[in-house]
SEKOLDO-736410 format. One line per 8 residues: number of its first residue (from 1); for each residue x, y, z of N, C-alpha, C. Coordinates in nm, 3 decimals. Layout:
<pts>
NUM> X Y Z X Y Z X Y Z ~ ...
</pts>
This chain:
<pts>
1> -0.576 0.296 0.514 -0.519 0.164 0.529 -0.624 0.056 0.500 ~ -0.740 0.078 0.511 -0.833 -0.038 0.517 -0.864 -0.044 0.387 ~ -0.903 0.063 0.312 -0.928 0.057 0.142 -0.767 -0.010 0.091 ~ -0.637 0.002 0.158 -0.556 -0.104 0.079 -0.577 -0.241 0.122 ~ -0.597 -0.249 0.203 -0.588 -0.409 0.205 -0.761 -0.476 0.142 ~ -0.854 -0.392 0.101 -0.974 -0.440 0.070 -0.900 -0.427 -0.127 ~ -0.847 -0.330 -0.185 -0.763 -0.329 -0.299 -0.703 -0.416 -0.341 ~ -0.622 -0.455 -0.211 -0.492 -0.570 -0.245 -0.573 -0.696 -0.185
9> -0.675 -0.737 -0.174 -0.763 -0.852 -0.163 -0.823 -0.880 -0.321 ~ -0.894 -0.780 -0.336 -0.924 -0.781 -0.508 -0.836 -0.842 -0.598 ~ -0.730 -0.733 -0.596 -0.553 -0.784 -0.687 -0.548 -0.909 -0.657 ~ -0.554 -0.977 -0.537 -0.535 -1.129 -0.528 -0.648 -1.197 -0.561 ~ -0.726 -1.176 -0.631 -0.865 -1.291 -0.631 -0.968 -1.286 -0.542 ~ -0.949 -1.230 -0.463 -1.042 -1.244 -0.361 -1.131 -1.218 -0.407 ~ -1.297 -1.283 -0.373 -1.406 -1.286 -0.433 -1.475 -1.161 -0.342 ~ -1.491 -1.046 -0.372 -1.605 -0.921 -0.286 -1.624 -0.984 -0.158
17> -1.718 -1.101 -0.178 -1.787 -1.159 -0.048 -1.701 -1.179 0.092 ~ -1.565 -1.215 0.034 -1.459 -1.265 0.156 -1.378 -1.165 0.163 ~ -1.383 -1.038 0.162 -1.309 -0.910 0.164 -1.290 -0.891 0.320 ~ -1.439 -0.921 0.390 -1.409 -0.912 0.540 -1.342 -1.010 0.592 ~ -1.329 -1.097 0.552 -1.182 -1.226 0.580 -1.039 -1.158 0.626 ~ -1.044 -1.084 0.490 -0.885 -1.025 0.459 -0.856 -0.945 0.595 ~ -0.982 -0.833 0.643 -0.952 -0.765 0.711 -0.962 -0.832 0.856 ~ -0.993 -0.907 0.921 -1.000 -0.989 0.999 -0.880 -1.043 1.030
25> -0.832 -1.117 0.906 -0.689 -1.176 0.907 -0.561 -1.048 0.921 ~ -0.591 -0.980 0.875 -0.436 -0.805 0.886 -0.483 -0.789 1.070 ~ -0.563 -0.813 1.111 -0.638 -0.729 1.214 -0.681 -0.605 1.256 ~ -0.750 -0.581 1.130 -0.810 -0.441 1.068 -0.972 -0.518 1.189 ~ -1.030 -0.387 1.158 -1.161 -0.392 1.226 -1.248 -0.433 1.119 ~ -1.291 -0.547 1.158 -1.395 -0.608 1.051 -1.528 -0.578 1.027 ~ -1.545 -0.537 0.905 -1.667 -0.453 0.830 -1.726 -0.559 0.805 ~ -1.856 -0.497 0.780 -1.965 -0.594 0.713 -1.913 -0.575 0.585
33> -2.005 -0.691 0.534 -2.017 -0.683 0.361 -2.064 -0.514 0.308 ~ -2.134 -0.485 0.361 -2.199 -0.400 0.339 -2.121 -0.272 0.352 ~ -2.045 -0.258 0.439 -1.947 -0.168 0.435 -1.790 -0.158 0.336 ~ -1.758 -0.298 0.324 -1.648 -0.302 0.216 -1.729 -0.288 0.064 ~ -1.851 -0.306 0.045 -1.919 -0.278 -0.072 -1.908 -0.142 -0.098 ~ -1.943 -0.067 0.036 -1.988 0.076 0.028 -1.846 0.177 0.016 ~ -1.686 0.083 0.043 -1.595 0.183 0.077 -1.572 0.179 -0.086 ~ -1.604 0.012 -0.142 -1.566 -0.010 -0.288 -1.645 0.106 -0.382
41> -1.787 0.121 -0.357 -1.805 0.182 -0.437 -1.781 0.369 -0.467 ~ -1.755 0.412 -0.305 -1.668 0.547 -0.314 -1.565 0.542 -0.382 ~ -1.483 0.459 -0.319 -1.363 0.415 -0.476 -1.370 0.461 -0.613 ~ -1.463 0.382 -0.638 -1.459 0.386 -0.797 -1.537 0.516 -0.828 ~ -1.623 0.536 -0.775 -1.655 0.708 -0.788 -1.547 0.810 -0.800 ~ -1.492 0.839 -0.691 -1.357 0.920 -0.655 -1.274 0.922 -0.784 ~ -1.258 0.793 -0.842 -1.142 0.767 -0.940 -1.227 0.738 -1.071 ~ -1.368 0.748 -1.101 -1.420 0.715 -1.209 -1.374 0.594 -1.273
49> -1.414 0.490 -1.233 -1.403 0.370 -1.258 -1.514 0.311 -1.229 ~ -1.541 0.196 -1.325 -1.693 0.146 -1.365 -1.685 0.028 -1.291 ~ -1.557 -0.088 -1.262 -1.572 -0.215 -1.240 -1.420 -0.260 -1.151 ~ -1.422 -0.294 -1.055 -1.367 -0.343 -0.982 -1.197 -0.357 -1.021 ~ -1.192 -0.429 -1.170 -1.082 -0.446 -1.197 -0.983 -0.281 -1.227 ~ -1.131 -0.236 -1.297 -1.070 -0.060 -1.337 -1.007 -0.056 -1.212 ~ -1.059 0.007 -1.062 -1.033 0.026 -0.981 -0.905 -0.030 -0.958 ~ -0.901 -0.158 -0.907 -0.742 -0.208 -0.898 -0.600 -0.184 -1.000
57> -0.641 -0.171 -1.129 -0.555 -0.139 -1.214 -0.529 0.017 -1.148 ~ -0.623 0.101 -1.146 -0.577 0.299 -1.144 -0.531 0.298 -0.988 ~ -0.558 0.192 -0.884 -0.442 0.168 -0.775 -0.359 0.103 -0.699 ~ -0.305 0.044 -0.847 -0.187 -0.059 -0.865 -0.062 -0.002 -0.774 ~ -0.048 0.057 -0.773 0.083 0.111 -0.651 0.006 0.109 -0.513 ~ -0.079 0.033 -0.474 -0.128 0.034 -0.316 -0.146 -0.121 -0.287 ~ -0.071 -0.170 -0.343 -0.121 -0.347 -0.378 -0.032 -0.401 -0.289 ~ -0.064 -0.446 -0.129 0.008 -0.490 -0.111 0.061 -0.649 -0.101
65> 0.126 -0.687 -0.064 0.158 -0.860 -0.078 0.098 -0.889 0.018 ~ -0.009 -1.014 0.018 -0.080 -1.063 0.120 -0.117 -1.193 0.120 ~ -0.086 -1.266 0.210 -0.125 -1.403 0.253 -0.269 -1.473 0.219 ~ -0.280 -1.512 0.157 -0.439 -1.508 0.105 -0.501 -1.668 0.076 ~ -0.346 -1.736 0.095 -0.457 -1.867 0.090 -0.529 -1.993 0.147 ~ -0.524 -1.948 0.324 -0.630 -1.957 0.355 -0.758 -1.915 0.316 ~ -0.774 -1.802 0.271 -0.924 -1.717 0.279 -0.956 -1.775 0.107 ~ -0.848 -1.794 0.063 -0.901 -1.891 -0.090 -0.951 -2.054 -0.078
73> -0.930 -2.120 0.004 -0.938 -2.219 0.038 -1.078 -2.269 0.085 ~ -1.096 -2.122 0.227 -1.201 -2.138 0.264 -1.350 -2.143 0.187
</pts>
């Protein structure tokens, strides 16, 4: 659950840095930077993907709809 909503933060723009926003706001347990970096980059390992967007495109069916513009704003 937490790698979708750090996924479906990406899909929306969300800039890496404010990923722990997203999860804060769902009321997921909020990771450091350092940890949504680290779940991102198992990700793209797992699925062989080089760049962020790869990643979101190969898990486009986990995208979910999310409220996001506060955390764009901010």
């Amino acid at each position: 659950m937490y790698e979708r909503y750090i996924l479906s933060g990406l899909a929306h723009g969300i800039p890496v840095g404010k990923l722990p926003l997203i999860l804060e706001r769902y009321d997921l347990e909020a990771h450091s930077l350092s940890s949504v970096e680290k779940s991102l980059r198992n990700l793209k390992k797992h699925c062989g993907c080089n760049t962020n967007a790869q990643l979101v495109y190969e898990y486009r069916e986990w995208v979910l709809k999310l409220d996001t513009d506060q955390i764009l704003d901010s």
